[in-house]
N, C-alpha and C positions, 0 to 999 in steps of 0.2 A: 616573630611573625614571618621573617624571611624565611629562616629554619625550617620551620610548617610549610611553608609553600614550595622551599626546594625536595620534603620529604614527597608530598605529592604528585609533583611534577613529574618524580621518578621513579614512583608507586600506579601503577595504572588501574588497579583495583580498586582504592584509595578517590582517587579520581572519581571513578564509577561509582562507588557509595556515595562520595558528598553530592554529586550531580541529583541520586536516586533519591537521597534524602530530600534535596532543595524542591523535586519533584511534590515531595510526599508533603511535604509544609505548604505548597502551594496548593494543591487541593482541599488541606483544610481549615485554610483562609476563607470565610464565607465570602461569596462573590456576587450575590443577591443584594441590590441594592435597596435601603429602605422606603416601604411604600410613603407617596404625598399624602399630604394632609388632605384628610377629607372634611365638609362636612357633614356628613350623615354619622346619622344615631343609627349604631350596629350593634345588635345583638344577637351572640354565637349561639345555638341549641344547640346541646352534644347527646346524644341518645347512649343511656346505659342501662339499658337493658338485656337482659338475660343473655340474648342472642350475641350482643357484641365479646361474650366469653369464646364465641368461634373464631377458628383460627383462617390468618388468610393461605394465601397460595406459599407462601414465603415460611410459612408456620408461626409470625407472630402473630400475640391475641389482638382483633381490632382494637378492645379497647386502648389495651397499652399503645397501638400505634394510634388511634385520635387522640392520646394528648399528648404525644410529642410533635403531633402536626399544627395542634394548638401553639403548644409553647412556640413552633415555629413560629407563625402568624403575630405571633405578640413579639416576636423579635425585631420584626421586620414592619410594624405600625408605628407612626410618629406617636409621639406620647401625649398630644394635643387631641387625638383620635380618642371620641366619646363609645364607650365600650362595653357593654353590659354582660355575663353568663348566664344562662339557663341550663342546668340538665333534666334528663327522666330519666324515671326507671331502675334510680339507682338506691331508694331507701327503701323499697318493701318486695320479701321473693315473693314469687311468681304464685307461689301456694299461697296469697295473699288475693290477688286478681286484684290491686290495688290501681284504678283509673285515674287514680289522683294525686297520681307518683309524680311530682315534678317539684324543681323547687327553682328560683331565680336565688342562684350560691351568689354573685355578685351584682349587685346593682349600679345601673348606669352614673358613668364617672371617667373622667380622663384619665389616660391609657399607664400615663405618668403613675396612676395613683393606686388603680386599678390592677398594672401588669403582676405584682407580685400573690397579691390577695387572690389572680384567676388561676396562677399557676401553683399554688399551695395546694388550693381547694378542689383543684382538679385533681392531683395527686391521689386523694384519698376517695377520690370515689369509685366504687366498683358496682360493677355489670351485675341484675339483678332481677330486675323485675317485667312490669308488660311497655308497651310501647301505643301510647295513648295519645298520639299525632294531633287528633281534633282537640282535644280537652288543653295541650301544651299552647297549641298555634293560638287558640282563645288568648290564654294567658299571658303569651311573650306580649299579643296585643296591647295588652293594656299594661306593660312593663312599661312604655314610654313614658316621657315627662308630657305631662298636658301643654303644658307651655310652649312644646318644638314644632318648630313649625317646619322645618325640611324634610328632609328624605330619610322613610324609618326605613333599617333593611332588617331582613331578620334570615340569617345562613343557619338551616337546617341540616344537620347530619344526621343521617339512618341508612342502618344495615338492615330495617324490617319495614313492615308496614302495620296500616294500624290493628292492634290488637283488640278495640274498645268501644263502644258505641260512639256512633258518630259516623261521620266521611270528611274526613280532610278537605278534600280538594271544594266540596259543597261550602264546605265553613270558612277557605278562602278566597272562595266568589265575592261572600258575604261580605266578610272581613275589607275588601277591595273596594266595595261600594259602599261601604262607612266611611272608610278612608284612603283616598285615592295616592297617597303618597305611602302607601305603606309597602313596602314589596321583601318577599320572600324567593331566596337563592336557596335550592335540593340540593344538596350531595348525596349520591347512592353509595354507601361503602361498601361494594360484596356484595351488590343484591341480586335479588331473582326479575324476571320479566313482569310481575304481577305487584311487585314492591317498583320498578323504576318508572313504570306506568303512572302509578299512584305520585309519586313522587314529582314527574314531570307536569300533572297535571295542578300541582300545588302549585309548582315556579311559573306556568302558563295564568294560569289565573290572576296572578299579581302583580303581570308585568316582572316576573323574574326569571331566570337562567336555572338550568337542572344540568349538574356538572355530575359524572361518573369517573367512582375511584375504584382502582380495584388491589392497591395497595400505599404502604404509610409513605412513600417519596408522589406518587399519582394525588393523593389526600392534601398532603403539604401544598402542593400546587393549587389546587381547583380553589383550596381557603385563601389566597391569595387573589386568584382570579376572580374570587366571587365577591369580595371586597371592592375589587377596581372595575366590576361590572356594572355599566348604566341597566338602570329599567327601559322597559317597552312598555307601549297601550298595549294592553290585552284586549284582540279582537274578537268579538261576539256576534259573529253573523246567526241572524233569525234565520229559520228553515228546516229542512226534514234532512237526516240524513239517516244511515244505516249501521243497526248492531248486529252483525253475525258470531257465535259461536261453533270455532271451527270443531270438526268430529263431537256435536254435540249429542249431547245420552239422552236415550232412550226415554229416561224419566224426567228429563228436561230439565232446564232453566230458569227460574222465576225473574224475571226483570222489573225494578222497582223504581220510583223518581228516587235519588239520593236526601233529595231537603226535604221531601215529603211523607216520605216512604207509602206513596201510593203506586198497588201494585199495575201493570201494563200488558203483564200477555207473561205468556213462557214461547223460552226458544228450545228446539229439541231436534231429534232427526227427519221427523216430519216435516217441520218450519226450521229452518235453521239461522234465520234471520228473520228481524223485525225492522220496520221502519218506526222511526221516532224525532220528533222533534228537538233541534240544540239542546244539549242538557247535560248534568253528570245523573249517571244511572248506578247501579246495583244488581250487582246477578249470581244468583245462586248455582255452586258449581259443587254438588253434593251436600255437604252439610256445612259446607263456609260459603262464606262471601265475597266477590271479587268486587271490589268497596273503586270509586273517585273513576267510573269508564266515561268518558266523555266521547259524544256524540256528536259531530260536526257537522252544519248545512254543507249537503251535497258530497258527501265524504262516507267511507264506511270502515266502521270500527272491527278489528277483528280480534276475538279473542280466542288463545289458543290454549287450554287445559290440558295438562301431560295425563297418562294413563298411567296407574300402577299393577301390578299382577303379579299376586304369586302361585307358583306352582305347589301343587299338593297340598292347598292351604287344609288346615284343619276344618271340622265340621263345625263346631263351634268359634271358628272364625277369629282375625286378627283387627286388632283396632290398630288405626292408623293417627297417632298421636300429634299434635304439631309440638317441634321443639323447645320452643320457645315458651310457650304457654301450657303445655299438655293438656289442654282441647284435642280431644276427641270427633277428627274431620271424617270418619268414616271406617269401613270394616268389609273384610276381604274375608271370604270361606269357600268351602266347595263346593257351594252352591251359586256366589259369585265371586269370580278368583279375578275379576278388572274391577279396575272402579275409575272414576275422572278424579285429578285434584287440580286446586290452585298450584301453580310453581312454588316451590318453600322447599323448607329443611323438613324433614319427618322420620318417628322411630316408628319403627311395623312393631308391633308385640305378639312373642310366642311367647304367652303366660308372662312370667314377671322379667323374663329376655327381654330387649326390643335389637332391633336390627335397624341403623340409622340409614337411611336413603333420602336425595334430593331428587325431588321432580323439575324437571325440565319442560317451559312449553314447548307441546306439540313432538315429546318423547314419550315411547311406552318404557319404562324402565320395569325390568322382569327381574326378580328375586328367587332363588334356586332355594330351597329349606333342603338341609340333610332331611332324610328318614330312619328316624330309631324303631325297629320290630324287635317283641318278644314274642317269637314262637314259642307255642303252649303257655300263653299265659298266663298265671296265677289270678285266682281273683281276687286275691287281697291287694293286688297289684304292685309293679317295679317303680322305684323311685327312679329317675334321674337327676344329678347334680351336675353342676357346673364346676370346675376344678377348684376353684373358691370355696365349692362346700353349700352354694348356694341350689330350690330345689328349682332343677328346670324344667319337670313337667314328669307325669305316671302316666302306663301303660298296664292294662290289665286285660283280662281274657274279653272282654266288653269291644274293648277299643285297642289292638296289642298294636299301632302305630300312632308315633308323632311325630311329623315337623318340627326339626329345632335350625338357628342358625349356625352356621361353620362355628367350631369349638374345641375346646377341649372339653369330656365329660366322663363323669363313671355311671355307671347303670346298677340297680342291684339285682343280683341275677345268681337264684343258689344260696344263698346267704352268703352271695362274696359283693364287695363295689368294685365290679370291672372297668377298668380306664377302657377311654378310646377319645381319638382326634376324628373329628365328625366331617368331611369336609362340603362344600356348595353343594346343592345334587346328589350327593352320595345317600343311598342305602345300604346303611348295616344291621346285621340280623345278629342276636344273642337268642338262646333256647333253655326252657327251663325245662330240665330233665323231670321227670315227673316219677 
């Protein structure tokens, strides 16, 4: 030992390693001390659907990061802690529209008993289908023991919003005034302004907390926090307040009671605001729905819808798909090359292409389409493929131009498949010698 210590002593580099090392060891010593026992009945809802296959800013897929923010959480609960699982969205695709995707993987049981059965079973689930917020929130409901009489919590994780008949936030008014000890804590994983909305409006309603992640160390956290967070009364002041839709269309708005669905007026550029009494409403913003807007005495709601536009759309027009569900929000041509959406993820489709864009509230986001011409066009017309081999759309003496996205493609032109890289905005021209 002496030996060792006089080699170091006289080694300065030597020194400087073991120091760096003793560093390195000490960082990953967990230094999070484990949460107090609570008594509240908790149960986790992890959303796996479709969308949580996207990736965050970091490039990992959410889902792989909500379960290591889980397994975090379960490292760091006393094992006396009563603990139940629920996911969705994770047994049937999307080409299912399956609203009854959910299932409770573990039921409530001390954490002791529980921890390894929640962390198996979350392992193998994967991202899949819709995201059916009203139909889950029912169900975690009634996951509880009848017998409990304390404080139910129920931490809800989602990267969307709902995909499914219903309104969330309407069903946990509801849900609140059956049973006044039950509350709900939102995580927004990566979301847009139209899902955190929705989301706050769930944690509001129950006397619960809406925590925003925007990656898997931000996630770890808030699961933590939203565990050692007390509830609030949820305040309900009677009165009129005010719904505006900011740069509201032309063809307006329809606004709806959400628990009712009795209609109330449309908002548009004419009117671009309505007065309305406390409430959660519903508002049509082209052919979707901005689902859980609540209405506050004396207060005014404002919704802001992004614009989409593309240049040189074709005549027969692009559907605007949402990603998650491939619902069909709407469709851009040249005869209307804007349209309004909700905030979300979306593929634009030229033919069996699509071109993936997020809308932002109260952004116009403008997409540039190459244009492909065949001067003197045949009327049998020219294929286009995609360098895959896949077909990306014909051009004939009819119609000798289309709109594709940046790519690589060949054309048939001659009896030959001429390559070319297509880029945003660019027009390129091939001619068929006649």
């Amino acid at each position: 030992m002496e030996d060792v210590f006089c080699r170091l002593k006289t080694n300065p580099l030597r020194v400087a390693g073991c120091l760096a090392l003793a560093w390195l060891l000490f960082l990953l010593i967990p230094t999070s001390p484990p949460l107090a026992k609570t008594d509240k009945n908790i149960e986790v809802i992890l959303d796996a659907s479709g969308s949580m296959n996207g990736k965050l800013k970091s490039g990992e897929i959410k889902i792989t990061a909500a379960k290591k923010a889980i397994s975090d959480l379960l490292k760091l609960l006393a094992d006396d802690t009563t603990l139940a699982f629920r996911a969705y969205g994770h047994r049937s695709a999307t080409d299912k529209h399956d609203c009854a995707d959910t299932e409770l993987v573990v039921p409530f049981g001390s954490l002791a008993k529980n921890r390894e059965p929640i962390l198996s079973k979350s392992k193998n689930l994967y991202a899949r289908g819709y995201t059916p917020i009203t139909y889950v929130v029912k169900k975690a409901a009634e996951d509880f023991p009848g017998e409990f009489k304390g404080e139910k919590v129920i931490i809800l994780v989602s990267d969307g919003k709902e995909t499914c008949e219903g309104d969330p936030c309407a069903t946990a008014i509801e849900l609140a005034r059956k049973n006044a000890k039950l509350v709900i804590h939102t995580v927004g994983f990566g979301v847009d302004e139209a899902t955190r909305g929705q989301l706050e409006c769930i944690a509001r309603a129950t006397g619960g907390t809406y925590f925003p992640a925007e990656d898997a160390g931000q996630l770890s956290e808030v699961l933590v926090k939203s565990v050692e967070t007390s509830a609030t009364v949820p305040v309900r002041k009677e009165g009129f307040g005010w719904l505006e839709v900011k740069g509201a269309d032309f063809a307006g708005h329809h606004v709806t009671k959400a628990d009712t669905g009795e209609k109330l007026g449309t908002i548009s550029t004419v009117q671009s605001s309505m007065k309305l009494p406390y409430g959660i409403y519903q508002v049509t913003v082209g052919q979707s729905v901005w689902k859980s807007v609540e209405v506050k005495s004396g207060e005014k709601t404002v919704l802001t819808p992004g614009k989409l536009e593309v240049e040189h759309a074709s005549l027969s027009g692009h559907n605007v798909v949402d990603v998650e569900t491939g619902t069909v929000h709407g469709s851009v041509s040249n005869l209307k090359s804007v349209i309004a959406l909700m905030p979300g993820e979306y593929q634009v489709m030229f033919g069996k292409l699509s071109w993936p864009v997020t809308i932002k509230a109260g952004e116009k986001t403008v997409l540039k389409p190459g244009r492909v011409q065949v001067v003197r066009a045949s009327y049998k017309g020219h294929r286009i493929h995609t360098k895959s081999g896949e077909v990306a759309g014909e051009v004939s003496n009819i119609a000798d131009t289309i709109p594709l996205p940046p790519g690589d493609y060949t054309v048939d032109v001659g009896g030959k498949a001429i390559p070319f890289t297509l880029r945003e905005g660019e027009r390129l021209k091939f001619e068929e010698k006649k």
